[in-house]
C-alpha positions as CSV (number, residue, x, y, z in Angstrom):
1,X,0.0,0.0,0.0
2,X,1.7,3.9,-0.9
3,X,2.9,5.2,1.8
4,X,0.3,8.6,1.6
5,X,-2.7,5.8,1.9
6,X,-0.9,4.3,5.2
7,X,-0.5,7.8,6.6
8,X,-4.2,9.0,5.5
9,X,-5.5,6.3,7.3
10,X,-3.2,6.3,10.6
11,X,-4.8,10.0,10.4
12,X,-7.9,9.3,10.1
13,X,-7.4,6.9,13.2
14,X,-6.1,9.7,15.3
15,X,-8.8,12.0,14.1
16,X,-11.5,9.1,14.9
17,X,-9.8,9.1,18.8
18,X,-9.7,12.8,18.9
19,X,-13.5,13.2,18.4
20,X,-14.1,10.6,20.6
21,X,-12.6,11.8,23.3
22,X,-13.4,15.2,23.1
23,X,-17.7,13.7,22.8
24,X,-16.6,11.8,26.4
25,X,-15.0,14.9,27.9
26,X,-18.1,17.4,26.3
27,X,-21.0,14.5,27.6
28,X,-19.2,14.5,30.6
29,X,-18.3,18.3,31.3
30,X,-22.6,18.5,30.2
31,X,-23.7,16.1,33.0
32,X,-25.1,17.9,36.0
33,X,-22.7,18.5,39.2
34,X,-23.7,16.1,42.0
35,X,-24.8,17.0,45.2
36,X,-22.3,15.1,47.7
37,X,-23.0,15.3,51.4
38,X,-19.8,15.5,53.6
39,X,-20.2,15.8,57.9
40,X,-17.7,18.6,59.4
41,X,-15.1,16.7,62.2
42,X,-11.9,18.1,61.9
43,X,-9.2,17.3,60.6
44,X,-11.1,15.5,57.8
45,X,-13.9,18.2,56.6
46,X,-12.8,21.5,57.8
47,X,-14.9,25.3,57.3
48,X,-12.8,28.2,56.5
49,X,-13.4,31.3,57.6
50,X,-14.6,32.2,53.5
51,X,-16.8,29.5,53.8
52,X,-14.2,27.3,51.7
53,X,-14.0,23.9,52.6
54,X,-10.7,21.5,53.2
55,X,-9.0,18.3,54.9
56,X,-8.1,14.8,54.4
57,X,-11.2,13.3,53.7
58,X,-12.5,16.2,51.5
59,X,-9.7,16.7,49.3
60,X,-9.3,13.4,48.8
61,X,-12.7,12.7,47.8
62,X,-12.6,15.9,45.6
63,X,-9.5,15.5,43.6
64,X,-10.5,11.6,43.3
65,X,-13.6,13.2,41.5
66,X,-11.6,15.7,39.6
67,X,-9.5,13.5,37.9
68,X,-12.4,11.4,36.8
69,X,-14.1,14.6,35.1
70,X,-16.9,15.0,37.9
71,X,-18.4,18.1,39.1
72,X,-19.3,17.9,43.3
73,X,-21.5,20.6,44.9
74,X,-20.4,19.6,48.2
75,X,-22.9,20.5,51.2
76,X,-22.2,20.0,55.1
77,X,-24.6,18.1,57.6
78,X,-24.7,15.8,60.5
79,X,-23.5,12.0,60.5
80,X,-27.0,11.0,61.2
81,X,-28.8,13.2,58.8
82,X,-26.8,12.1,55.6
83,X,-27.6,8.6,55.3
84,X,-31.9,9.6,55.5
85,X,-31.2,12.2,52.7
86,X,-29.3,9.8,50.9
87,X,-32.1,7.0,51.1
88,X,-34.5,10.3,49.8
89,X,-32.5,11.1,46.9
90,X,-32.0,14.6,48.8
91,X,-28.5,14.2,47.7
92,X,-26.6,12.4,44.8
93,X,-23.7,11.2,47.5
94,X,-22.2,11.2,50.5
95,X,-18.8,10.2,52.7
96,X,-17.8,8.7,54.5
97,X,-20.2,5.8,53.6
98,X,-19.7,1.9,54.7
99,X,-21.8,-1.1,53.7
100,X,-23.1,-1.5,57.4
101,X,-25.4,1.3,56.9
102,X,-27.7,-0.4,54.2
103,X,-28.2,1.8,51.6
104,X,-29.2,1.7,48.3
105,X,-27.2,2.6,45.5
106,X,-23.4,1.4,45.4
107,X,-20.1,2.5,47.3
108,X,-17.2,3.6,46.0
109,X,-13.0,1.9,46.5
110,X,-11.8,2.7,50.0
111,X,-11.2,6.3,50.3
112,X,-10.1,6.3,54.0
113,X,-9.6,3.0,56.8
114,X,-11.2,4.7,59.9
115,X,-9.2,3.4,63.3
116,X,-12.0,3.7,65.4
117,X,-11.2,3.1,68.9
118,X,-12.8,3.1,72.6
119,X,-10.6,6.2,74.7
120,X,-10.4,6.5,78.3
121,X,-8.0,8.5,81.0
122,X,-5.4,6.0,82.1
123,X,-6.0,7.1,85.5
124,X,-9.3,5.1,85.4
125,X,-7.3,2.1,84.8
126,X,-10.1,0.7,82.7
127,X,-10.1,-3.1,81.0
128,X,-12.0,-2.6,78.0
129,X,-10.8,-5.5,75.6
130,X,-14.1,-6.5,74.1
131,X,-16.9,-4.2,72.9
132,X,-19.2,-6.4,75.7
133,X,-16.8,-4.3,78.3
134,X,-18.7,-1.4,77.6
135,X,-22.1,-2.3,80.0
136,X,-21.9,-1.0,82.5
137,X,-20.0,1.8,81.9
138,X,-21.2,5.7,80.6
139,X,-20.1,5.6,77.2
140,X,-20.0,8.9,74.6
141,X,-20.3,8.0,70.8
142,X,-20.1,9.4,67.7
143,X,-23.4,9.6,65.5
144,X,-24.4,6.3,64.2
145,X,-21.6,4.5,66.3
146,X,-24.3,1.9,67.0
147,X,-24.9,0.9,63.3
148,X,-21.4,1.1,62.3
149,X,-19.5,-0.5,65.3
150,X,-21.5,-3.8,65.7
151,X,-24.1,-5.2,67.8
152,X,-22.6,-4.6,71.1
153,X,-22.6,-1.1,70.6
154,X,-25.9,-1.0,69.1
155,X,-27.2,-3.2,72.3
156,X,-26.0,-0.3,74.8
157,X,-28.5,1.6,73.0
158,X,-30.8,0.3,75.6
159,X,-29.7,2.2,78.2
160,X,-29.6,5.9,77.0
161,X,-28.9,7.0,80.4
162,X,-25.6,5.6,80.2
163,X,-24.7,5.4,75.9
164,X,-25.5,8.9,73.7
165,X,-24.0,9.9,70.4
166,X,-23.1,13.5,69.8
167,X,-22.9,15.5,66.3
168,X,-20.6,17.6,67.6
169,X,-17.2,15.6,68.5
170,X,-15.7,18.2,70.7
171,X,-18.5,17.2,73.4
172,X,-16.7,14.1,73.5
173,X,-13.2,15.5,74.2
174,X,-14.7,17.8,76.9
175,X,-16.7,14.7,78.7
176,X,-14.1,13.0,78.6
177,X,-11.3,15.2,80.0
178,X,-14.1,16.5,82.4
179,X,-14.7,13.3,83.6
180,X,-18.4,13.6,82.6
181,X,-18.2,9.9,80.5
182,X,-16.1,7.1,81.0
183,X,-15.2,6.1,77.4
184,X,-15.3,7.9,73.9
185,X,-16.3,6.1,70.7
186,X,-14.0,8.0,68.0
187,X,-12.1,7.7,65.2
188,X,-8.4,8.1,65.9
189,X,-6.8,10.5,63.7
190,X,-10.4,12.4,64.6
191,X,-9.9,12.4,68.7
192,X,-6.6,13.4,68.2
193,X,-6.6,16.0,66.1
194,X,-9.9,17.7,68.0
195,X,-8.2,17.5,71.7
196,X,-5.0,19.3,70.1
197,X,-7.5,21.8,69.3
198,X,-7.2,25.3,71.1
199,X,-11.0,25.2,70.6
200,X,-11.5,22.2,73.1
201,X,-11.1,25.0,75.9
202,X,-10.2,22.3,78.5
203,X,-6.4,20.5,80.0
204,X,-6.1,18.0,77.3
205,X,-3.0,16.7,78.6
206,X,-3.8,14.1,80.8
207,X,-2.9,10.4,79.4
208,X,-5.4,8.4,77.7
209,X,-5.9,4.8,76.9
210,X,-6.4,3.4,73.6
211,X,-8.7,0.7,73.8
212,X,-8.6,-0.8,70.0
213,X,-11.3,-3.4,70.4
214,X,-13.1,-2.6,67.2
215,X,-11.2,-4.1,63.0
216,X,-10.2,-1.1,60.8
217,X,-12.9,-0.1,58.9
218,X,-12.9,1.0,55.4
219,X,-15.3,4.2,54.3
220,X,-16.1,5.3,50.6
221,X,-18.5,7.8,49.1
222,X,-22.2,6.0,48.1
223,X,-23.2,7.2,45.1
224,X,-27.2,6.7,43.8
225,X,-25.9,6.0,40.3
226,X,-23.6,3.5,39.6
227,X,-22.1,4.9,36.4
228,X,-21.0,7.7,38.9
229,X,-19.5,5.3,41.5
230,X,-17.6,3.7,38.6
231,X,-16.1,7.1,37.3
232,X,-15.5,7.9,40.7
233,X,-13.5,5.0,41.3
234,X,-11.4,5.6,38.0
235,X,-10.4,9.3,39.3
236,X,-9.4,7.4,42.6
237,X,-6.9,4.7,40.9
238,X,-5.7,8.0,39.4
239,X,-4.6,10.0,42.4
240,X,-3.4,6.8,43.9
241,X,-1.1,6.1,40.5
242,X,0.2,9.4,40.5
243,X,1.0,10.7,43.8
244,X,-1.5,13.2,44.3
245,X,-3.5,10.5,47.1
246,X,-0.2,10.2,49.2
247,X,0.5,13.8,49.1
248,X,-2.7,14.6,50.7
249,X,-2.3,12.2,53.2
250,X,1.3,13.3,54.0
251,X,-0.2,17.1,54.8
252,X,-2.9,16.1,56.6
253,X,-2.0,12.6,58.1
254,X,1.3,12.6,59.7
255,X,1.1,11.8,63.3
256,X,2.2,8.0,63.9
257,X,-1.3,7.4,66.2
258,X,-3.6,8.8,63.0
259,X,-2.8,6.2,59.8
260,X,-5.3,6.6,57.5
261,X,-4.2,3.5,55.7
262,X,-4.2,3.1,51.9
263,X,-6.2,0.3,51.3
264,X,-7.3,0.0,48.0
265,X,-9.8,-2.8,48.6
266,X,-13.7,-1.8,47.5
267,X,-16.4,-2.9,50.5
268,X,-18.6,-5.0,48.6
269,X,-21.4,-2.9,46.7
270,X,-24.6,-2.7,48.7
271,X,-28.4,-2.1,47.3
């Protein structure tokens, strides 16, 4: 075959490529943004003053969705609230999301592995090395602790005078240090991070226990559509590939005690 009849048609294969990835990047660029629910602890949603919003969890989430051509309007609510306007359709997503809460739709790769953990003072001398350890005792979770942390937790329920969940995770770092609660359900890197916090506005520096009586848990974002989870997931093997995933971690993430892990596992999908 002439040469000029091999190159016509090697151009006519890169002009074929061309158009269709410009019609993927124009469908996609036309698609509405999705509304993606996101709950505000520090260090992993944080406010700015402008009204901005940053941290681990965020920007992770965010970029993940960048590189896979999505557009996020990301709104701020409570734990507990996000999962009800999920199951409404009140919001096209939300993180961090876990198969134990149910939902329909499907769930994204592993964004973050939680380290939740039972805290107490070590003056207490507490032996807590079972979740069944908690009876008894007056316990402070985080919202939805009880669906997320297993039936033990779920069964101290029955006793609200002793077991509450709190939006607002610095309650838990003032009970606690106040000696107001004898454990704290929280996520490590989350605990940490909020008594180091000149906003706790009590002595943080009395020493605590770690009880780590609960597996690492992974979290992703639950999408309603799976075409969106599965884009999703693309932009997050992308930021994993090419740095951008560790580099977030390494500004936000470095304190020994608060691994976020990098687990790359999907929970299975739910529905």
């Amino acid at each position: 075959m002439p040469s000029r009849h091999l190159f016509a048609i090697r151009l006519g294969l890169i002009m074929a490529c061309l158009l269709l990835g410009s019609g993927a990047a124009l469908a996609q660029a036309a698609r509405p943004s999705l509304a993606v629910g996101f709950r505000p602890p520090a260090p992993d949603v944080m406010q700015q003053p402008d009204g901005t919003l940053t941290g681990l969890e965020y920007d992770l989430v965010m970029l993940a969705a960048g590189a896979a051509g999505q557009r996020l309007r990301p709104q701020l609510a409570p734990y507990g609230r996000l999962p009800e306007d999920f199951r409404r359709q009140a919001i096209d997503a939300f993180a961090p999301a876990n198969p134990a809460m149910a939902l329909p739709g499907c769930i994204s790769d592993t964004v973050l592995v939680y380290r939740n953990l039972a805290f107490s003072l070590q003056s207490r001398g507490l032996t807590i090395a079972a979740p069944a350890d908690l009876a008894g005792l007056d316990v402070t979770g985080f919202q939805n602790a009880h669906v997320m942390l297993g039936p033990a937790i779920a069964a101290l329920q029955g006793n609200p005078g002793r077991y509450r969940e709190v939006a607002n995770q610095m309650l838990q770092v003032r009970a606690l240090f106040a000696g107001r609660t004898d454990v704290v359900l929280a996520e490590r890197r989350i605990f940490r991070h909020l008594m180091r916090s000149a906003e706790a506005g009590i002595d943080t520096s009395a020493a605590l226990t770690e009880h780590e009586i609960f597996p690492p848990t992974p979290y992703g974002v639950a999408f309603q559509q799976a075409e969106d989870c599965i884009a999703f997931n693309r932009g997050l093997a992308t930021i994993r590939r090419n740095g951008v995933y560790d580099e977030v971690l390494r500004r936000w993430d470095t304190a020994p005690q608060a691994k976020s892990g990098a687990d790359t596992r999907a929970p299975p999908p739910f529905g």
